[in-house]
N, C-alpha and C positions, 0 to 999 in steps of 0.2 A: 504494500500500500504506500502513497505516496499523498505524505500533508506538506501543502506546501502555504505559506504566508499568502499568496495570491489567492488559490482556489480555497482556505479560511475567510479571506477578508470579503471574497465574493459571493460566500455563502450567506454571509453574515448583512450583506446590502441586499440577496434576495427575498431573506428573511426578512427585513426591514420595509422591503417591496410591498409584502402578502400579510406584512399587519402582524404581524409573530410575535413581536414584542408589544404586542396592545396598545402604542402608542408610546412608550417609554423611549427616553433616551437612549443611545445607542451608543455605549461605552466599549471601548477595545479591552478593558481591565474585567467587563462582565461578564457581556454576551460571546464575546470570538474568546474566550478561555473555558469557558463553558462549552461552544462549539469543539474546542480544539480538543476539550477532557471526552469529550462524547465519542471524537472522532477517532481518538486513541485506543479507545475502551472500546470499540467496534473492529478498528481493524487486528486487537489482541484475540476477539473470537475467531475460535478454529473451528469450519464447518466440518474437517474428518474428524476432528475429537470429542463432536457432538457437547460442545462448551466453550471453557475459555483456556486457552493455551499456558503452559506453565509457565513458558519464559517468553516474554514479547520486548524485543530488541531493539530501539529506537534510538538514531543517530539524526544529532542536531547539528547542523551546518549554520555557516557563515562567521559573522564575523563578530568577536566583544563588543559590546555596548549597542549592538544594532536594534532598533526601536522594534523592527518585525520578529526578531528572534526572544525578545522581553515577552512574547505572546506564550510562546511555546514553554521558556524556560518558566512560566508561570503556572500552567496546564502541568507541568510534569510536578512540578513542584506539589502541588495537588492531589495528583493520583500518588505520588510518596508519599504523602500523609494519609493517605485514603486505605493505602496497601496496609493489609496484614502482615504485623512481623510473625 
């Protein structure tokens, strides 16, 4: 699977398009980290193990302090504290 900063941030204006967020602001710190958690947690399910995969492998690119990768490093951040130790 393949999340990228564009195909998040576009997701996140269609949603905005079709009324998704009932009218609310449309914050990158809310709605695209929540997108991004959703979209993590979707691509760690494995359709042959009839669940969710043991180990799901996620490699972040680019570059320190980038404003599009604060997105991501957010989301992850999130499902680490979410995760069972």
């Amino acid at each position: 699977h393949s999340i990228t900063s564009g195909k998040l941030l576009g997701q996140v204006l269609q949603n905005e398009r079709q009324h998704k967020y009932l009218g609310q602001t449309v914050r990158l710190t809310k709605q695209a980290v929540e997108l991004d958690v959703e979209l993590i947690t979707r691509a760690a399910e494995c359709p042959t193990c009839r669940g969710k995969a043991d180990v799901c492998l996620i490699e972040l690119g680019g570059a320190v302090g980038d404003w599009d990768a604060e997105i991501h490093l957010e989301a992850l951040r999130r499902l680490q504290r979410a995760a069972p130790m």
